[in-house]
N, C-alpha and C positions, 0 to 999 in steps of 0.2 A: 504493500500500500504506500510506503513510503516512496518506491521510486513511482508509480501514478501520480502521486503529491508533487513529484519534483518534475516530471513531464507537463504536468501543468500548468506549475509556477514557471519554469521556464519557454512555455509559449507566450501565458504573460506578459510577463515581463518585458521576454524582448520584441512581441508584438506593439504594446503600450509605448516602448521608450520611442521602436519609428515611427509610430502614427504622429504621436505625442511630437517629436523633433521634425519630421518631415512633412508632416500633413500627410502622408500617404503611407502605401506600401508597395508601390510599383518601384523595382530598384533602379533609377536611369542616372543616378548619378554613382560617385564613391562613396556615401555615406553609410557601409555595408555594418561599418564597425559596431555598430545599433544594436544589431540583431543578437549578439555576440553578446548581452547583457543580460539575454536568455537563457546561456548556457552557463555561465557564470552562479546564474538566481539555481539555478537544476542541481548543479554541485555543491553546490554551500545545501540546499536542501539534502541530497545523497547523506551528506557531510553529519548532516542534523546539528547545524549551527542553528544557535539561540541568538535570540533578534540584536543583540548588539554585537556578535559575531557576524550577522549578516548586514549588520551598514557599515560594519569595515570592510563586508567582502565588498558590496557595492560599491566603496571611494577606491579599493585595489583594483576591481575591473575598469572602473570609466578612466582610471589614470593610463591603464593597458589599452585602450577604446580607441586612441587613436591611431594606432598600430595598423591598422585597415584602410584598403584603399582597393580602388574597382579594378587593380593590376588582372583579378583572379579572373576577369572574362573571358579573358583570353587564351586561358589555360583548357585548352581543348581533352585534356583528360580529366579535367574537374578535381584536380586532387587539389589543389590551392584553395580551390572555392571550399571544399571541406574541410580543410585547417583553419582557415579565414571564418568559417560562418558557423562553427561548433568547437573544432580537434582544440585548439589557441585557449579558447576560452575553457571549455570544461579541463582542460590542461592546470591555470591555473585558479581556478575555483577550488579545485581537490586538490595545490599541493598543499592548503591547512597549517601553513606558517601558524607559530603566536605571535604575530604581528597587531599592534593596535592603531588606529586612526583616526581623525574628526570624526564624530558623532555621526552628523548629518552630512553626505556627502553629495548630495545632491538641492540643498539648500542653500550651500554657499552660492554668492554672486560668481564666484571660480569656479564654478561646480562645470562636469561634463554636460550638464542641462543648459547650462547658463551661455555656457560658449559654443556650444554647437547649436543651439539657437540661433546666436546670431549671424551666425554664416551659414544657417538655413537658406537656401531659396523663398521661402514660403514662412518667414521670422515674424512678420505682420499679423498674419494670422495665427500664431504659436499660442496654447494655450494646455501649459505644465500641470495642470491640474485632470488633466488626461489620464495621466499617469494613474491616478488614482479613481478616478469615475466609474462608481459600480463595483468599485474593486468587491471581490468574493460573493459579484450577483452575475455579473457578466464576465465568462470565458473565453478568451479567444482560440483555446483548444477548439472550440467548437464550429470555428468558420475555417479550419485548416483544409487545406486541399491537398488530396492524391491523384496525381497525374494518373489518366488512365496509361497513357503512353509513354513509355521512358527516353522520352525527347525534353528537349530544349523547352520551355514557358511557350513562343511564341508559334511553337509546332501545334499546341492541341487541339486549334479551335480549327485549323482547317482539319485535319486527321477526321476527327470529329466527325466536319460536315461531310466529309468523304464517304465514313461508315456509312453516316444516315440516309445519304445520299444513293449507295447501294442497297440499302435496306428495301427503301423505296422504289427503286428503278434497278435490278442487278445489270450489271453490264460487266464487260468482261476489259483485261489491260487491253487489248486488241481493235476494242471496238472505240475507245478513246480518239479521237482528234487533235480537242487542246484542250486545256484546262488552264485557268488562270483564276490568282489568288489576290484577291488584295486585302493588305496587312497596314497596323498602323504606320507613321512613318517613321518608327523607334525601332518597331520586330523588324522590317524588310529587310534593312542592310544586315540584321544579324544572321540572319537566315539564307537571305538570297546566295544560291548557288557556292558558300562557304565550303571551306575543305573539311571541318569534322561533321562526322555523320552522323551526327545526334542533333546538329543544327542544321543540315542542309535541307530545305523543304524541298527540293526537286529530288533528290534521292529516297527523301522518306516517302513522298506520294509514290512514285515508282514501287516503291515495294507494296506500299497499302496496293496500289494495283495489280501489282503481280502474285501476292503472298494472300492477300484478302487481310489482313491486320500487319502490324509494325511489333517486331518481337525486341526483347531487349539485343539479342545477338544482333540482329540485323540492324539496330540501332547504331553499335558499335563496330560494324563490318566494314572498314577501311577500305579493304581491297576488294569489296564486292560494289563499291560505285563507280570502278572502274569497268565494272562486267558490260559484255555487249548490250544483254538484254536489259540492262538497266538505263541505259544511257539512250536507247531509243526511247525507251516510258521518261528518262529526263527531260529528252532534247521538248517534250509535248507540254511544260509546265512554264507558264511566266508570274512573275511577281510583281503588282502593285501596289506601291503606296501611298495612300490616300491620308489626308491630314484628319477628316471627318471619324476614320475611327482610330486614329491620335486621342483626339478629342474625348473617347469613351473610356478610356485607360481610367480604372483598374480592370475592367470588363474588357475580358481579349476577345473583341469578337474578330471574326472572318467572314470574308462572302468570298464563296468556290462557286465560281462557274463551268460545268464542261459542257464540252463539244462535241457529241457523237461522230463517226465516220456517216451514219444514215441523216444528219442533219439536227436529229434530236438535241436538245439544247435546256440542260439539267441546272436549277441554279438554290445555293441553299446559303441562308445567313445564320452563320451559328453564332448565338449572343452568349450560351451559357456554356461554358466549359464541362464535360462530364469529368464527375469527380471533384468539384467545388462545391460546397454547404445546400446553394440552389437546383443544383443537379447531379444528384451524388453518384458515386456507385455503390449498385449492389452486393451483399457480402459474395455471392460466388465470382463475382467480375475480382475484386480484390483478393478473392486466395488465388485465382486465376493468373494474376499479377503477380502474387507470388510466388506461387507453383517458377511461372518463368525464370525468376530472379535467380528465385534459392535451389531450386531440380541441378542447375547444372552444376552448380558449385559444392552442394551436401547432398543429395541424392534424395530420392521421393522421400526412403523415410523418413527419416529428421526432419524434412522438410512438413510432413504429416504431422508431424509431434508437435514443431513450432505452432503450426497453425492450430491445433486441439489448446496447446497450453497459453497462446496468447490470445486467443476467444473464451480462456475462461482468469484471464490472469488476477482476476480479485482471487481465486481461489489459491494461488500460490505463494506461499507462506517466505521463501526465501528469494529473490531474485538470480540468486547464480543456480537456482534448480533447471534454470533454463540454459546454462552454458552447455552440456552435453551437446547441447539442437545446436548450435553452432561455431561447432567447433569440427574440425574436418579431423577424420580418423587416420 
């Protein structure tokens, strides 16, 4: 129960600190370091620090805070962006020094609140008291999103329309023409015809075309967007970016147009992300997800046990009763 306690204090947490500092939570600038105040609040929790041990962990994190910077985008294996946006921080949340500090570290006019306010974009309308609104009525655990598709943010919403797309109309890669996507004008360039394949949208439609879904392997398959038969389903995708749904951000939407070879002319606006609070997935869509992830790295069974013992985790008396499940034999 204890680390549910600390899962949830550290959505939190570092939910509240970038709304609170950003006005948002669509990440387009470097101000990544925010998020990171979350994983900090999670470990001091683990820790089972008592509340004055946890406003020195808070003036030790925000002093560590600025340590971040949006370098980690570009990191096409995402391993930076995991040391950046958790590894860093629950690093030193638990190393548990007796170190002592200002009381209130987010009160002073010095404070990480005070100063990254005003070199906020958005400082005018800042209002610190965020921080705390609702606190222990309102959960941000509970607007959290699982990507159906283990792609890039600005992949999902057309993937999406694609499915839906064939749900309604099946058609096969073959029978495609064009297809064209238009994305805000923040997603396009991240997207547009990029070399990693977890963010290329012409490679990832290619396979939702050819495959009928996007698997994690195929996400990561380097050397398969090089394949013939992928680059002919490429060469049939263009991207535009429109400023109007700029404008709708935090709501990724997308509008896929395609173009049959018979003329048909198929068109879908996906506003709601599957796998976002509005439009969630189903439990079997999510062990689905998982089955992908974890099958090939620990094998169906463990993979069977994780999924039994984290659908029923209030019943689990210790947290490392779960290490066996992942841990490779």
């Amino acid at each position: 129960m204890r680390f549910l306690r600390a899962v949830t204090l550290g959505y939190d947490i570092g939910m509240r600190a970038m709304k609170t500092i950003l006005g948002r939570t669509v990440l387009r600038d470097t101000h990544t370091s925010l998020a990171r105040s979350g994983a900090s609040a999670a470990a001091g929790c683990i820790a089972n620090l008592n509340a004055q041990q946890m406003r020195w962990l808070i003036d030790y994190a925000s002093q560590q805070a600025g340590s971040g910077y949006g370098a980690w985008q570009r990191d096409t294996e995402h391993m930076e962006k995991a040391f950046v946006f958790g590894s860093m921080a629950a690093r030193n949340g638990a190393s548990r020094q007796p170190w002592s500090s200002i009381r209130a570290g987010l009160a002073s006019t010095m404070s990480s609140m005070a100063t990254r306010t005003s070199f906020s974009p958005t400082r005018r309308t800042q209002k610190p008291e965020g921080l705390i609104d609702k606190l222990g009525e309102s959960y941000e655990i509970t607007q959290t999103i699982i990507k159906k598709w283990s792609t890039g943010g600005p992949i999902q919403s057309p993937l999406d329309a694609i499915f839906n797309l064939r749900k309604s109309h099946p058609f096969a890669a073959e029978e495609v023409k064009e297809i064209v996507i238009h994305l805000s004008t923040s997603a396009a360039p991240k997207v547009d015809n990029v070399s990693s394949p977890d963010l290329c949208i012409q490679y990832l439609v290619a396979v939702m075309l050819l495959d009928h879904t996007v698997s994690f392997r195929a996400a990561h398959d380097k050397a398969r967007m090089t394949d013939a038969v992928i680059l002919r389903q490429r060469d049939k995708v263009k991207v535009v970016a429109e400023q109007k749904l700029e404008d709708l951000l935090p709501r990724r939407v997308a509008v896929v147009e395609i173009i049959l070879a018979d003329g048909t002319r198929l068109r879908e606006e996906n506003d709601t992300v599957r796998g976002t609070p509005e439009n969630p997935m189903t439990k079997d869509e999510i062990v689905d997800k998982a089955r992908d992830l974890i099958v090939p790295v620990l094998g169906a069974d463990k993979c069977a046990k994780l999924v039994e013992a984290i659908y029923s985790l209030e019943q689990v008396r210790d947290i490392r009763e779960l290490r066996p499940f992942v841990q490779r034999t």
